[in-house]
Structure formats: structure tokens, C-alpha cells
N, C-alpha and C positions, 0 to 999 in steps of 0.2 A: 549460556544464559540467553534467553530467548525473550526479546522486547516488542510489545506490539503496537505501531500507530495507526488510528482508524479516523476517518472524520468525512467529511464530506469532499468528492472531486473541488481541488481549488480552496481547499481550507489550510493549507501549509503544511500535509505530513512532510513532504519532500525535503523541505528546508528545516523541517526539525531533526529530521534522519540525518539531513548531510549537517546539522549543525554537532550532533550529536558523536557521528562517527570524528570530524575534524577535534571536538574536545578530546574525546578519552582515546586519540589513536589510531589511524588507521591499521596498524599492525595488529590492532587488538579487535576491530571490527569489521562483520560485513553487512551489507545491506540488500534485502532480500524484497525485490516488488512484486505486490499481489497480479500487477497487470500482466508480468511476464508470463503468467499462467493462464491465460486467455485462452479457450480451446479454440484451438484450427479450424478456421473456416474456408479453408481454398477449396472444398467440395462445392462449395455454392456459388451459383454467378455473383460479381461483384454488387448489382442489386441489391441482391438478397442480405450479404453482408450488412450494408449500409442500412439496413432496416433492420439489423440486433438488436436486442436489447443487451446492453453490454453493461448493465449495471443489476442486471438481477443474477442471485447466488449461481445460476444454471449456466451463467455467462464462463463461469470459470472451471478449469481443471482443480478442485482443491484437493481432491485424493493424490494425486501426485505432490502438490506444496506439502498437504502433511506427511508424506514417505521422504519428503526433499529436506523439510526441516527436523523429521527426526533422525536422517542420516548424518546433518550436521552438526547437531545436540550431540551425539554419539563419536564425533570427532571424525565420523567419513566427509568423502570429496565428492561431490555432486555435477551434474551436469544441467544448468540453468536454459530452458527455452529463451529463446528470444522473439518478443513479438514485433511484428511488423504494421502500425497504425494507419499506414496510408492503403495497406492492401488487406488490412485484417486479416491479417495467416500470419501462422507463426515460421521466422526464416530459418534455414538452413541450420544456421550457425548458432553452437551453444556454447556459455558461457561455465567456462570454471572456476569451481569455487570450494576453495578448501575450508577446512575448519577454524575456527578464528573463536575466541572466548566468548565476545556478547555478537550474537545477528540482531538485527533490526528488521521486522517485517513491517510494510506499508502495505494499506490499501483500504478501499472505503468498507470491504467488509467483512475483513478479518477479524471482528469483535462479534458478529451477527454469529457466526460459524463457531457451535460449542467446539469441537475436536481441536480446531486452532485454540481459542482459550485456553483449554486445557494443560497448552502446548508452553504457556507465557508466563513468564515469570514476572512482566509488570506490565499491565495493561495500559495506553494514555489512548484518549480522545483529543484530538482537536478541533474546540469549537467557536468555529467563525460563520458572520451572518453570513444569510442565502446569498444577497444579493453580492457582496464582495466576492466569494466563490464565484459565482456563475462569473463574471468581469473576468476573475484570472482563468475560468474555463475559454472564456470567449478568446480572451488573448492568444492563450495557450496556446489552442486546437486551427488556429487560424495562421500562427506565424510558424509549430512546431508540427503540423499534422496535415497541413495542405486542406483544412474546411473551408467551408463558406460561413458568413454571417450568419446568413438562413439555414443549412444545415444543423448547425449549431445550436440555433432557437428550438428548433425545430425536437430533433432531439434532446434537449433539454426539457422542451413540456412534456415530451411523449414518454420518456422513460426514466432520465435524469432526475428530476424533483420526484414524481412519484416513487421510482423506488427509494428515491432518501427518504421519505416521508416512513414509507412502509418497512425499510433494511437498517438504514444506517442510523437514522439521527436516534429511535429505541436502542440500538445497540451500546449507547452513551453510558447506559445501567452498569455493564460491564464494566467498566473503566474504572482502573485505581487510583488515574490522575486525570483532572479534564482541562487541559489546556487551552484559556480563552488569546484569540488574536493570534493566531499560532504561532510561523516562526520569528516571529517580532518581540515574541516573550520570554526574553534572554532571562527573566528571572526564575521561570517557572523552568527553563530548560537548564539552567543550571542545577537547581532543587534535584531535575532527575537525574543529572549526570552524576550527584553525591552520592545520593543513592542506590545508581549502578555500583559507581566507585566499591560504595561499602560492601555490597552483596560479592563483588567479587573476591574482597580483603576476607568474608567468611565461606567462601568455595576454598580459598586458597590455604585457609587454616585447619 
């Protein structure tokens, strides 16, 4: 079973996913991030990096996510990139990941992307205002990512809000469940943990 959260950078997929995987089990879940599939930029000076747009569709490997996440659906073991934020390349080192009953995919635009759709047995959005986002971006990217204030801003007018504008926040249509305040809304995230629950109780019959 295959779960998808989309929302805006800084709207709570994270903490819905790890809220999600801690309810129904780690032994029964894994959690798959859209970012880990960032295409490799170590070709380009660091410069250049730093002026990606890292929020539009072209930013990512997704042909790879969907042969990754239909290997998993199928009960194969995968080898996960790991991406590296302070040098934008992806490192060495990959991550394994066997088969496990429900994945969880995040990322801001894994709903915009028909073939991932496709892929989903229950689509959620998380929708939280701009301006809360951009705060836990700021935080974020600052204490976890080695930015500056002004980077940050900066990036955020130039690609961040515009491609939400244009990617992520229409992609909300798709969505089966739109979870407002994200992971704060222990009610709405239990709704969907039932709901997994059940879908699994009829795989399993």
C-alpha cells in the first residue's frame, strides 16, 4: 500500500509521516522522501548549484522514485540515494530498503506528478498558511542546512512561493484527504491511520 503526503515546504508532511509510521508500526512501515531523489548536481560549480531551482518538477529524478516505488509495491529491496543539502550532490552512500506492507511517500510534489498518483492508494494534502511554512522553512534550513537568513529569503521569492503557486498548492485537487494545521491534527491523522488500518484488514482477507 502506497500513501502519499504533498503540501507545501514547511507545512508538516514530515511529522505526519513520522506520526503515522510510529501509530501503525514500524515493522509494518517505511517512509520514502521525494527529496532523496534530487538529481546530482556535483557536475556544476557550487555557484551554480546554489542558484537551482529546486522546487520545480525538473529538480527531481522521478523516473527513478517510480521504478523505486514500484519495486517496493512488488515486494523488492531497493537502493535509496541519499542526498547531501549543504553541497547539493547526492552522497556516496545508499540507503536500504526492503519491503514492508504500507510506504509513505512525502514531498511537495508528489501529487502534481500523474504516474506517482497513479501509484497511491490514498492521497493526503497538508494545508498550512504560507506564512507558518516559510517560518519552519526559515528555521529549518538555517539550523539544519547551514543557510543564511538572506539565502533563504532570497530563494524563497525566486523559486519557492512561485513554484508553490504554479506546482503544489493546485495539486491539492488530487487529494483524498486535505489535512488542515498539519501535524498538530491528531484527529485528522488518526481518521487516516483507520483507514489504513482497514484497507490492510481487506489486502489481507
Amino acid at each position: 500500500m502506497l500513501i502519499g503526503i504533498a503540501g507545501a515546504s514547511g507545512s508538516g508532511k514530515t511529522l505526519v509521516a513520522h506520526t503515522l509510521y510510529e501509530k501503525l508500526g514500524s515493522e509494518k512501515v517505511t517512509i520514502i522522501q521525494e527529496d532523496a531523489y534530487y538529481k546530482d548536481l556535483s557536475h556544476l560549480p557550487f555557484e551554480e548549484r546554489t542558484k537551482f531551482n529546486f522546487d520545480h518538477p525538473d529538480a527531481f529524478d522521478h523516473d527513478l522514485l517510480i521504478d523505486h516505488l514500484k519495486k517496493l509495491l512488488n515486494g523488492e529491496t531497493i537502493e535509496q540515494p541519499q542526498y547531501d543539502y549543504t553541497t547539493h550532490s547526492r552522497k556516496k552512500e545508499t540507503r536500504r530498503i526492503g519491503p514492508h506492507q504500507i510506504i509513505i511517500l512525502e514531498g511537495i510534489l508528489i501529487l502534481a506528478i500523474p504516474e506517482l498518483r497513479e501509484l497511491m492508494d490514498i492521497k493526503i494534502y497538508i494545508d498550512t498558511p504560507p506564512d507558518i511554512c516559510f517560518i519552519r522553512r526559515l528555521e529549518r534550513d538555517i539550523k539544519e542546512r547551514g543557510r543564511t537568513v538572506e539565502n533563504v529569503i532570497r530563494q524563497y521569492l525566486e523559486t519557492v512561493r512561485p513554484m508553490y503557486l504554479q506546482f503544489v498548492e493546485p495539486s491539492k485537487r488530487y487529494a483524498d484527504i486535505i489535512i488542515p494545521r498539519g501535524g498538530k491534527n491528531f484527529i485528522a491523522i488518526d481518521i487516516v491511520k483507520s483507514k489504513i488500518e482497514k484497507l490492510l484488514q481487506e489486502l489481507e482477507t
